[in-house]
N, C-alpha and C positions, 0 to 999 in steps of 0.2 A: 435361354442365354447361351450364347456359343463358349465363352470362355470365364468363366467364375473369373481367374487368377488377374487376366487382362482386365475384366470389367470394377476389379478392386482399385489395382494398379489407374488405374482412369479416377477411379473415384479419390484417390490419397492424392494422384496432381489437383485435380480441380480445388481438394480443398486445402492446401496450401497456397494456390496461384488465391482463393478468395483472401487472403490473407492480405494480399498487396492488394487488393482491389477494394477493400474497406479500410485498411487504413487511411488510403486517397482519400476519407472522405471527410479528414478534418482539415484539409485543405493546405495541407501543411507543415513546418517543422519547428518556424518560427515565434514569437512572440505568445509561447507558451503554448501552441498548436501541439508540441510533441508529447504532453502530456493528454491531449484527448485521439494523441494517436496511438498509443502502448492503450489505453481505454478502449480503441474500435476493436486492436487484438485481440486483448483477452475476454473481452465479452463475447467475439466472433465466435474464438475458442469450446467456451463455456459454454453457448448459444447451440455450436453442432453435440457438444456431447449432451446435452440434456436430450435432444433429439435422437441420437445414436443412441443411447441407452434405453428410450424408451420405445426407438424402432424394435432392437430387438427382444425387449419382450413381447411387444405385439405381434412378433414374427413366431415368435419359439408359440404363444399361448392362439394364435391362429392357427398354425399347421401341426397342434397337438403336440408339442414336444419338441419340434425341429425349426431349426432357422432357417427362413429363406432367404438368401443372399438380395435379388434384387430391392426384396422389402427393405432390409437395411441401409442400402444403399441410397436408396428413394428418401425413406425415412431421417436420415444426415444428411442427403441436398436440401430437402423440404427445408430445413431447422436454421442451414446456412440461408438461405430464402429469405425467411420470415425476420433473424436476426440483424439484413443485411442492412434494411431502412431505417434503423434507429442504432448502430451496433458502438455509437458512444454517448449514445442518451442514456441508455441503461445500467441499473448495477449490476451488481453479481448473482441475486437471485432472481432479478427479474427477465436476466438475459438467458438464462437455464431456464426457465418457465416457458420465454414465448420460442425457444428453439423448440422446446418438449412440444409445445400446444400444436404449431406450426406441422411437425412429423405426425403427430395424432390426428391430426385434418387429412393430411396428404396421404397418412395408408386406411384413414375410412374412406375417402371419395376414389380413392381405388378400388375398394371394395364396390363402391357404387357402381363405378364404370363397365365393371364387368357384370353385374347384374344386368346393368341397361344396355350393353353390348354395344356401348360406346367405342369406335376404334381408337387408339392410341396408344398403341404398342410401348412405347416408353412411358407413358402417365407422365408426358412432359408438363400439360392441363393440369394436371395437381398440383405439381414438384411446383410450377413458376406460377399456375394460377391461383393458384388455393395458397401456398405457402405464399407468397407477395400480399396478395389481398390480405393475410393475417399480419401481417410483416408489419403495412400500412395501419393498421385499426391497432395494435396494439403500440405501436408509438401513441396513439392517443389516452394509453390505458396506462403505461408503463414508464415513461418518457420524464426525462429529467431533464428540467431547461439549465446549459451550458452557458454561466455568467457570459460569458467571452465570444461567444458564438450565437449567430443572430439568428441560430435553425429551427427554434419554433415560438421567434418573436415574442420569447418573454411568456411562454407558457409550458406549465406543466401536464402529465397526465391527469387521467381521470383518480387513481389510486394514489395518487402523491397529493393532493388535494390544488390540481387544477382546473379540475371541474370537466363538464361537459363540452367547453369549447375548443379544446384543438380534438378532442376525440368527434365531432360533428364533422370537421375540418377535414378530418384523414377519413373519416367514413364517405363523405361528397366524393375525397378522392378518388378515394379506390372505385367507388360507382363511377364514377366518370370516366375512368380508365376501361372499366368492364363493359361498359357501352359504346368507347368508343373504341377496343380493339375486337368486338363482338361485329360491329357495322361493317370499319376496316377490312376487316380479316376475311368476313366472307363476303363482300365485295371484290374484293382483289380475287380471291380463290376462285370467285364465276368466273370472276370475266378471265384469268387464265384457262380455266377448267374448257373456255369455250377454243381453245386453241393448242394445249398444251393438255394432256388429264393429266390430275391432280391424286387420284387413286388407281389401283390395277382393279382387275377386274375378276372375280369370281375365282376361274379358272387359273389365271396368272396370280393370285393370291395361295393356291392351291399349292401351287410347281413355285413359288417362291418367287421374290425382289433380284434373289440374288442371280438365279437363273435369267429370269424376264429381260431384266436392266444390265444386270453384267456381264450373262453366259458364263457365272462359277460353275465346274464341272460338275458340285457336286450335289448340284439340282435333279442331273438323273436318277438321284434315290428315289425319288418323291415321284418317279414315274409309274411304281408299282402300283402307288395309290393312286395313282390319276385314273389308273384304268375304267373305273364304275362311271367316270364321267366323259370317256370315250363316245358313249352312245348312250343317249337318255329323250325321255321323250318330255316334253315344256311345251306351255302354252304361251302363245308369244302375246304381250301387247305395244301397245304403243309404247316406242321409248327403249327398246330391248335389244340389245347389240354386243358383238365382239371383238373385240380386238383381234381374236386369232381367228383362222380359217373356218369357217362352217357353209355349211352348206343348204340348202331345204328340199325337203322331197315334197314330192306333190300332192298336197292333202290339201283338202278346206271343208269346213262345213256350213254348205249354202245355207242353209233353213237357219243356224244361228245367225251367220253372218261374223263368226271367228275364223280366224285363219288360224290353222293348226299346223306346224311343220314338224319333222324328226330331222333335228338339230347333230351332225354329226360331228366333232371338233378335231380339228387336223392337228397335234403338237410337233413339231416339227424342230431339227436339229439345227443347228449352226448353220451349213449349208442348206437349209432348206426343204429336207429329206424326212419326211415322216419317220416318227419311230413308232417300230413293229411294221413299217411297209417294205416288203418282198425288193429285189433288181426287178423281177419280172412286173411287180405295179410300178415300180420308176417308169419303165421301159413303157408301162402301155397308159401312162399318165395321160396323154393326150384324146384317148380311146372316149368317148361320152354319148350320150343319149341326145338326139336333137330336141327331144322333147322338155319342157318348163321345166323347171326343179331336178334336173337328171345329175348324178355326180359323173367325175373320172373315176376308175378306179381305185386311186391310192384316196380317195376321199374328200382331196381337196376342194378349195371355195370354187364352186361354179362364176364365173366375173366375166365382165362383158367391155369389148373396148372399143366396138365403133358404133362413135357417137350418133351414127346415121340412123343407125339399127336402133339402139335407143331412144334415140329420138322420138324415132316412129310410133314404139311401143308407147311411150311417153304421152305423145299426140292421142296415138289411138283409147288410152288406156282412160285419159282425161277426158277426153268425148265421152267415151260412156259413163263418167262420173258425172258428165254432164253443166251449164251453167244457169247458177240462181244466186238465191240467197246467202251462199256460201262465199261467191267470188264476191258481191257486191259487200256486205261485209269486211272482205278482207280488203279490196280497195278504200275505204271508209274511214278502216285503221290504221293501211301503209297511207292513205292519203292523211291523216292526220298532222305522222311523222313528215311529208311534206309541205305542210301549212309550218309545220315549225321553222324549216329552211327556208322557208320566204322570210318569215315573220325574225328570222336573223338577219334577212339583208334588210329591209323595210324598216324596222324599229331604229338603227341608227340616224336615219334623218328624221325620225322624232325625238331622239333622245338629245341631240347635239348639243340645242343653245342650254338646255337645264345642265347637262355635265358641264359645260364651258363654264357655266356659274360658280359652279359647285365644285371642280379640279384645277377651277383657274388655266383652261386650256388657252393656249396660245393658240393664234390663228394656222402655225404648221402644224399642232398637232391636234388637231381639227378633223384633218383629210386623214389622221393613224386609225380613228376610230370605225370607217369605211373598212381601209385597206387590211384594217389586223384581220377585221372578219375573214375577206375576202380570201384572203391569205391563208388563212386556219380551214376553209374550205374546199380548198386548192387542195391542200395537204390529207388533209380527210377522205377528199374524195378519192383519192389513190391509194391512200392507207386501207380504208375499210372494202373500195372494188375489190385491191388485192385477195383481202382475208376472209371476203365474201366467196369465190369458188375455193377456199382450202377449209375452211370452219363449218359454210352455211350458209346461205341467206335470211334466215331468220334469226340465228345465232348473231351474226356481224350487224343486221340494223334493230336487231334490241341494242347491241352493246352500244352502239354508237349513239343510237335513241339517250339511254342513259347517260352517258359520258355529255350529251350534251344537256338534257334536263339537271344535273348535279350541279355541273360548272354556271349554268346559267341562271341557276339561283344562289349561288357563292356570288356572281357579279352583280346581282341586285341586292348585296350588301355590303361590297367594299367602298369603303371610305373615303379612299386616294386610287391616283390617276392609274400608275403600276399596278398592283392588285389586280385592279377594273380590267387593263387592257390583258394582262394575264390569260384572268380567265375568261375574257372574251373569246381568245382565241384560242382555251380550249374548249371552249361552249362551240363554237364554229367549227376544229377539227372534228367532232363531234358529229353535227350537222350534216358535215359536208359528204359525210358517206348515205344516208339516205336515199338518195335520188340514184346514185346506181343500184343499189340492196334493193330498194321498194321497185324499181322498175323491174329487174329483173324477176326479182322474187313472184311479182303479180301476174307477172307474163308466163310464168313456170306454172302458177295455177289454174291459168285460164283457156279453154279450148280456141283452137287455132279463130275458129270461124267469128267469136268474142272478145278477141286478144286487146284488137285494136279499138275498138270501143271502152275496153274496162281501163286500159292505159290514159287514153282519151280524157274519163270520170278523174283518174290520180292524178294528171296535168291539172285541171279543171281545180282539184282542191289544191295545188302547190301555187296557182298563181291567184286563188282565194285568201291564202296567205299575207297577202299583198293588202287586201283590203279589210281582214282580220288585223294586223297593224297597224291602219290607219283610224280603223274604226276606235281601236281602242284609247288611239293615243287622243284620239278627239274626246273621248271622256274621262281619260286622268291625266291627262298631261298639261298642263299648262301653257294659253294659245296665248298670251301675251309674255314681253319682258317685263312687265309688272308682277305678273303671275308670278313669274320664276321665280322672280328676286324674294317674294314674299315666302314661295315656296320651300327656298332653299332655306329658310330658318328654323324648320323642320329637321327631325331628328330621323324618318324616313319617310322621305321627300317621295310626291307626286311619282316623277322619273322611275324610282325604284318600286315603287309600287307597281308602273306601269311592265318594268323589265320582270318582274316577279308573276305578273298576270300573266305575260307571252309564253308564260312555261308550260299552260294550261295544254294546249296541244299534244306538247311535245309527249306529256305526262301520262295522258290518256292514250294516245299512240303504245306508249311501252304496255300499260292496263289489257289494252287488246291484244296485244300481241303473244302475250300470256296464255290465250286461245287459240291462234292460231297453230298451226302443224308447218315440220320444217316443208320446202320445195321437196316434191316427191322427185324431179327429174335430176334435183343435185343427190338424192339418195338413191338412186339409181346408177349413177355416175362411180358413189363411191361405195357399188358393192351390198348395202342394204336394200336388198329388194323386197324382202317381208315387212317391214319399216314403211315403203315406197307402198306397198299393196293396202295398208292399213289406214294409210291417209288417202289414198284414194276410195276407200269405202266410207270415209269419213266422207268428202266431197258430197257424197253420191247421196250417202242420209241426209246430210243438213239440204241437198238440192232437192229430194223427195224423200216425204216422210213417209212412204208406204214401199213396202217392198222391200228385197234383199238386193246383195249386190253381186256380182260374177263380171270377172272380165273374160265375156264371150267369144270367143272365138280368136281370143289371142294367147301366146303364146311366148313366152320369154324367151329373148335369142340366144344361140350358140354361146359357147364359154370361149374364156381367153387361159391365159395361164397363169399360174398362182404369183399375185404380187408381193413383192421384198418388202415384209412390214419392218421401221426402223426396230432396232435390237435395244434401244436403249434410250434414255429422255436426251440425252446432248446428241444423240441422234436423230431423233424423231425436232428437234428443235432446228437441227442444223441441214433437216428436209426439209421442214419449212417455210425458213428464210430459200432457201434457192430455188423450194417452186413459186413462193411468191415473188420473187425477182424473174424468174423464169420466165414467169406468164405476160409482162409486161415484154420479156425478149421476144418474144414468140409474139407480139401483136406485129413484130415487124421485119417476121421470113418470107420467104418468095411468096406466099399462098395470099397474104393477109396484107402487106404492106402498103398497094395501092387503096384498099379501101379504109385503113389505117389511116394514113396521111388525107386521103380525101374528109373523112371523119371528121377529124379532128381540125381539121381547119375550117369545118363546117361548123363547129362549134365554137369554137374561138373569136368567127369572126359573127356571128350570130350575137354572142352574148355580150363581145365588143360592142357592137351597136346597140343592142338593145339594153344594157346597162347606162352607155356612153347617153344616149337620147332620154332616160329616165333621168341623171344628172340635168341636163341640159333644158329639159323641159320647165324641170324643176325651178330653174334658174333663170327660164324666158318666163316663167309664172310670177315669180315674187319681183323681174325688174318691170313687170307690167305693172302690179301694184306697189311700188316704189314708184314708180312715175307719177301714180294717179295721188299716192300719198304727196310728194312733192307738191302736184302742182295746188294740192286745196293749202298750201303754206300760209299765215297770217302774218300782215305784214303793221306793225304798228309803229309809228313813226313821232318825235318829238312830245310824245306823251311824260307825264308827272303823276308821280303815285307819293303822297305823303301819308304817313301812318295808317298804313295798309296792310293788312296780314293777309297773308297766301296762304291758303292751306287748300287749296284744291289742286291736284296737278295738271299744269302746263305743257301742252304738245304742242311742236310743231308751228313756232310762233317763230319772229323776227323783229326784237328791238331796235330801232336805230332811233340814236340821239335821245334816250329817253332817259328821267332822274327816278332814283325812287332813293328817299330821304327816310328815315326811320321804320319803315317795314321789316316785317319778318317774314321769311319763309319755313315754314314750319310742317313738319309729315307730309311729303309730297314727292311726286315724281315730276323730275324736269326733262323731256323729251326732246330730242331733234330742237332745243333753243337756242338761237345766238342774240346776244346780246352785243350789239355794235356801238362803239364810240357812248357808250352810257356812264353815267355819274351813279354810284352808293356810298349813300353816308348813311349812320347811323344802323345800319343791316343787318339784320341776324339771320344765316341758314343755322337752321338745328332740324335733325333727323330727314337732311334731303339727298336722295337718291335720284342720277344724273344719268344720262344717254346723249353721247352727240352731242353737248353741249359746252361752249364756248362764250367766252367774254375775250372780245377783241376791240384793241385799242380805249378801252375805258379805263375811269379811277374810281378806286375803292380806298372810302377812308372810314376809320370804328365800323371795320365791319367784322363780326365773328361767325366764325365758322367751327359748328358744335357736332360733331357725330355725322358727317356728312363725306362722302366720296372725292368732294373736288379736292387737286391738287394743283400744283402748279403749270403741267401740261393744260389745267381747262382754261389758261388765262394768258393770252397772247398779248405779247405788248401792251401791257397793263401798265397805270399807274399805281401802286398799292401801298397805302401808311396806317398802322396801326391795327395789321390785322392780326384777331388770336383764333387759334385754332386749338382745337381741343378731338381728341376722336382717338380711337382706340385703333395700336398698330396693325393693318391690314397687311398681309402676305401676299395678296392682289391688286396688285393695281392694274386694274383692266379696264377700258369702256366698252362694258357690253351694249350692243344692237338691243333694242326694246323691240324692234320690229321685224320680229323671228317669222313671220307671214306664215304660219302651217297650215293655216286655211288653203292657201293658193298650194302647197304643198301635197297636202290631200287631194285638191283639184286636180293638180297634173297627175296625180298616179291613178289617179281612178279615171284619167283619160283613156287610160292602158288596160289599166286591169280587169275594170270589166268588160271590155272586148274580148281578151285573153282567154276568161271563163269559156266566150262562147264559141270562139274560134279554136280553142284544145276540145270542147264537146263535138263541133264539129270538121274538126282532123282527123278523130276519130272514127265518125260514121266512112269519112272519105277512105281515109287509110283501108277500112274493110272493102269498102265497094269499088273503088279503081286503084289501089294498092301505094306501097309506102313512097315509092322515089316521083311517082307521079305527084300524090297530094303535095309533099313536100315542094316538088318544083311551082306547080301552080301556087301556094299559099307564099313561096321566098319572092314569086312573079309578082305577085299584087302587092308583097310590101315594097317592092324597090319601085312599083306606080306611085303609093302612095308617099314614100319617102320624096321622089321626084317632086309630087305634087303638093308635098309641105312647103315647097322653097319659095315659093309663089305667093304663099299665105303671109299674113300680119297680123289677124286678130286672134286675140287671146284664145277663143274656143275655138277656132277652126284649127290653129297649131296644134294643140293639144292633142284633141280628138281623132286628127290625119294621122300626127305622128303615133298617136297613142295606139291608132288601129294597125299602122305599120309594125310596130313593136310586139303586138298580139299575132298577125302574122306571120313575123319571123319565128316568135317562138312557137307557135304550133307548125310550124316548118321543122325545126328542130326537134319537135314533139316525135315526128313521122320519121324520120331519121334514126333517131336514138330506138322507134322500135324497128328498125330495119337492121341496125346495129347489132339488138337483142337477137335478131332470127338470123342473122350472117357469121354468127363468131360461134366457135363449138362451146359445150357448155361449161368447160373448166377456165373460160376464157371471156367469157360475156361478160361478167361482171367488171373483170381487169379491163377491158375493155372501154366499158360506159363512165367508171371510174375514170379512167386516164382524158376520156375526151369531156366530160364535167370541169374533170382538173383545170385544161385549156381553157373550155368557158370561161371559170373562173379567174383564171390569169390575163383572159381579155379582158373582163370586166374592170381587173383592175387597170388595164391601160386603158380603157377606153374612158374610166372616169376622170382620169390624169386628163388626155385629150380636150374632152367634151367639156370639160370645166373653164379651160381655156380659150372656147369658141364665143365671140361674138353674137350676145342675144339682142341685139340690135335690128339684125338680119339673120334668117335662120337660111342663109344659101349654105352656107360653110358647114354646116350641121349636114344639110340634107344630102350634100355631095360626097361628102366623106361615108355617111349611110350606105348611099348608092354604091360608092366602091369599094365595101367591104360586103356590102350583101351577094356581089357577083361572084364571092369564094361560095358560099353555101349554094346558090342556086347549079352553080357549075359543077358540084358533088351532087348535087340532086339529078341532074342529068346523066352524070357519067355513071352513077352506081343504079342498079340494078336490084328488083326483091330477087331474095333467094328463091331459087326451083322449087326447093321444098320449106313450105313453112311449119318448122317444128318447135 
């Protein structure tokens, strides 16, 4: 404790300011309120000193005779804690008891703490956790129910004789609380932890907060003792890192196959100046060893800053790690995480007609549930590229993994439309970082000569995705609007079941991911090269099981000069933000901007079309059967139904001129029927359910209508006398489509998708064997043949399957591209990168489905021409960009 006198002084405000903060909590002043508020006081009161009394004996009969100030202290917050959830339920001995009990918790599980060497330097865990949790359970013990006050519904404690039920009550509570700020809390703390640390580090714990974070002078005390940790010898493993400068010298030991280093640590002053190092090692700081692991003089980190040179080592280092079992694996698992970002754009047009049901969607916001995703991917994909070269790549698409598996089963339980669209769209921001994170990341793993093939496989499972979607929704999704409607009277319907299964990927993706090791060439990048060496002996086992591993005849390159680590958290926070802003500047200075701009327009307009065309197919599929349903129409004409009961449902019929006298229609579904110029008397609908249906120009006389949908819109120029109506008030009035057609639905997409499969497995062979801007241009060549040669077409399946091969095409065009992308941008910047041009995709997509919705499926010339004049932006970056000289 720095200051006994201050740290009292702290404790006599806090427990006065409690004073006004429990009184608040009889809600008032009026209407006899200020009598249970001089009650919250004095029990408040009486509550810390029961606690403060018996802090300090536990303090003097702990330390043998002597008071420890901090115990006491602890020990009357703790008391204020526990008193604070009931502090005018209680009397006067009972509010003295649970402050005492509450302090007696809170300085034994201190005791605990430090036995188990729990960090938490203040025992705030105790004070708020321990003391609360008692706080809570003894309102059910103690608790005296407030005529006038409705605060525990007319029940007393367990000791006042009201039993075990509010003490059940408050106990659920406190559990519920303990689990859900246990989940919470270290949720939140990773995923900061993966951008932000959340603890210092060994060393920086050593030399203190106050030095590390805020350069107090009067850190240099604690230098004397740092000394013994100047120079020590540790056995490094996986996972093992510093914040401050170190160094490796050159050690290993082949026959185990450990890396061993002598870890030197540089402490260094404000400006950057070792302390204990001479002017004459300033001066000769640049002085080093060409050789691996070699220091400067003054000691500092050996660091390396062109990207060329590492690259190479990178390449080379990874060759001899070799490819097998290990990369295929690892695609397996990043391919997973991309089956999920399909299976976000795809599931939406299985979900649609069941939510319309079931949110009472209107037809504009129909096309939100596309667009939210869309949107949230866009967004994502720029977010997590960004945070991908500053965190990690396996760091940034875990987190995104998760952020979207969370959110994505939150929206397979919300109830209402808001919620739903919510976290849609954070299921989708989510999502949408994948696809840069997973490419890169796979491509950082895999030897040059393999690159393009194992990319190839992770395409191959992302637009498997696709048919992972559709598969399922053909087995829980409901293929009729009969289906639905029945569905929807379910408590968790079809739909949500189905959105709750699509998580299944996503899920498994994070599972594996668990195992895999960061990219060795981003911890190369930032200075971990023992780290870097470690996972690539990892590589090398999981590729062959027999033998050790050495990287032969290579050699880590020259040093650079010691980098300005931030000095403090609003620093290191406010670095950041501006290299992640930074790197997005930097895709567009003199070096990078023409392949930038070509990029990216090569993406935009790619997934424009090929988005736009997966609408549009869709939609020349279900008017094809919409015609063929039309034309099988029944047409019954001047027909008599007397004393007739329906109870089977009706599709797709045409009454003209026809009587029906005393009949009932009873549980059934009325489909696509119009009743023309018809006479009912005597009529009863009870429990019938309608689509598209119309009574025009007819009279209805005794006729009732019992629990049934129709309203006055189903009856056009009616004659109508004595009709009753009975039905419970609906919040919908909608005419839902019965013939949601997802059969034809599934058809068009798997026009696409499985081409897609085969054409990303083989862009990949291509990409290896006659290189990326070539495959690309041939593969963007053939689809703008076959888009030309959709326009010509008319039948259902040859549409389909042209466009659909066109579409598979494009995107393994794109495929080749994006890894040309990967090998042209240096490594602090590829991710930002594939990110930002994703991004575009996405934002085509969503125009292109605005567009394509709007075209004429009548004829598909307007479709194919618009195709053809977007596909000539990517084929035209296919030509004009070039592979990189060196593929690293």
């Amino acid at each position: 404790m720095g200051n006994t006198v201050i740290a009292f002084l702290g404790l006599f405000i806090l427990w006065w300011a409690w004073l006004a903060f429990n009184t608040a909590s009889s809600y008032g002043l009026s209407r006899g309120r200020w009598g249970f508020t001089i009650r919250a006081a004095v029990m408040t009161m009486l509550g810390s000193m029961g606690g403060g009394v018996l802090a300090c004996a536990f303090s003097i009969f702990d330390n043998k005779g002597k008071a420890y100030p901090f115990q006491i202290m602890n020990g009357v917050l703790a008391s204020l804690v526990s008193v604070t959830g009931g502090c005018y339920l209680y009397d006067s001995w009972s509010a003295v008891l649970t402050g005492a009990i509450g302090s007696l918790l809170c300085l034994l599980c201190m005791k605990l703490m430090d036995k188990f060497k729990i960090d938490d330097p203040l025992y705030a865990c105790t004070v708020h956790g321990v003391g609360g949790a008692w706080g809570l359970i003894s309102i059910g013990l103690f608790a005296v129910d407030p005529i006038s006050q409705p605060t525990t519904g007319g029940r007393s404690g367990l000791f006042l004789g009201g039993g075990f039920d509010l003490l059940k009550s408050q106990m659920a509570e406190a559990g519920t609380i303990l689990v859900w700020g246990l989940l919470t809390t270290w949720t939140l703390l990773w995923i900061i932890n993966q951008f932000v640390r959340v603890k210092l580090t060994p060393e920086e714990e050593a030399l203190g907060a106050d030095y590390v974070e805020h350069e107090v002078d009067h850190a240099r005390n604690a230098l004397e003792e740092m000394k013994p940790l100047w120079s020590r010898e540790v056995e490094l493993s996986d996972g093992l890192q510093y914040r401050l400068s170190s160094s490796v010298a050159s050690a290993r030991d082949l026959s185990s196959g450990m890396y061993k280093g002598n870890i030197n640590a540089a402490f260094t002053d404000g400006n950057g100046v070792p302390f204990g190092a001479s002017a004459k090692n300033d001066q000769t700081q640049g002085s080093h060893s060409t050789a691996r692991g070699s220091q400067s003089e003054s000691g500092e980190l050996i660091d390396y800053s062109d990207d060329v040179i590492l690259s190479q080592f990178h390449a080379d280092a990874i060759k001899q790690a070799g490819f097998g079992k290990f990369q295929l694996i690892a695609s397996i698992i990043s391919g997973l995480g991309l089956t999920g970002h399909a299976i976000q754009v795809y599931a939406v047009f299985y979900i649609i007609p069941s939510a319309e049901v079931e949110y009472c969607i209107l037809d504009t916001e129909k096309n939100w549930l596309g667009s939210i995703t869309l949107l949230g991917m866009a967004l994502g994909s720029l977010l997590w590229g960004g945070l991908a070269g500053r965190a990690g790549r396996r760091k940034s698409l875990l987190s995104c993994l998760a952020v979207c598996g969370v959110f994505s089963a939150i929206a397979a339980f919300m109830p209402t439309y808001g919620p739903f669209m919510m976290a849609r769209f954070c299921a989708a921001a989510g999502i949408g970082g994948v696809l840069p994170t997973a490419a890169v990341y796979l491509s950082e793993m895999t030897p040059v000569n393999y690159r393009a093939r194992i990319l190839g496989i992770l395409g191959a499972f992302g637009v498997a995705g696709g048919l992972v979607a559709g598969a399922l929704a053909t087995i829980t999704v409901p293929a009729t609007g009969q289906k639905v409607i029945l569905e929807n009277k379910e408590h968790f319907s079809a739909w949500h079941r189905y959105l709750l299964l699509s998580t299944l990927p996503t899920f498994a993706s994070i599972l594996g991911l668990f195992w895999l090791p960061e990219s060795p060439r981003y911890l190369l990048e930032n200075s971990r090269e023992v780290e870097a060496l470690t996972i690539y002996q990892k590589i090398y086992q999981s590729n062959r099981t027999r033998g050790g591993y050495s990287l032969t005849e290579l050699e880590l390159p020259g040093t650079r000069t010691h980098r300005n680590l931030p000095t403090s958290v609003l620093q290191e926070m406010a670095t950041s933000v501006m290299l992640f802003f930074g790197g997005f500047i930097q895709l567009f200075n003199k070096v990078n901007f023409k392949r930038t701009l070509l990029l990216f327009a090569a993406w935009s307009a790619t997934i424009f079309v090929y988005h736009g065309l997966t609408i549009y197919i869709a939609e020349f599929s279900k008017s094809t059967e919409s015609e063929n349903y039309y034309r099988n129409t029944i047409n019954k004409d001047n027909m008599s139904y007397e004393n007739t009961d329906f109870n089977k449902s009706i599709e797709n019929i045409v009454y003209t001129n026809c009587r029906f006298v005393n009949c009932t229609f009873r549980r059934m579904f009325i489909s696509h029927v119009s009743f023309n110029n018809c006479s009912f008397q005597d009529t009863e609908f009870t429990n019938v359910k309608t689509s598209r249906t119309q009574f025009k120009f007819s009279s209805l006389e005794d006729v009732g209508l019992i629990d049934t949908d129709l309203t006055e819109r189903h009856f056009v120029d009616c004659t109508m006398n004595n009709i009753t109506t009975l039905r419970l008030v609906s919040t919908c009035d909608r005419d839902f489509e019965y013939n949601i057609y997802l059969d034809s639905l599934w058809k068009s997409h798997f026009g696409a998708l499985l081409p897609g499969i085969i054409f990303m497995l083989m862009v990949g062979e291509g990409s290896h064997r006659f290189g990326r801007s070539r495959s690309a241009t041939l593969c963007f060549g053939f689809s703008i043949s076959l888009a030309i040669t959709f326009a010509f077409l008319h039948h259902e399946p040859q549409v389909i399957w042209t466009a659909g091969c066109a579409q598979a095409l494009a995107l393994a065009g794109i495929a080749a591209l994006t890894l040309l992308a990967i090998e042209s941008y240096t490594t602090s910047l590829r991710c930002t990168a594939v990110g930002f041009f994703v991004c575009g995709g996405h934002i085509g997509a969503l125009l292109g489905a605005l567009l394509y919705a709007a075209f004429p499926v009548t004829s598909s010339k307007v479709a194919a021409i618009v195709s053809t004049i977007f596909l000539s932006f990517p084929i035209s970056s296919a030509i004009i960009l070039k592979d990189p000289c060196l593929l690293l």
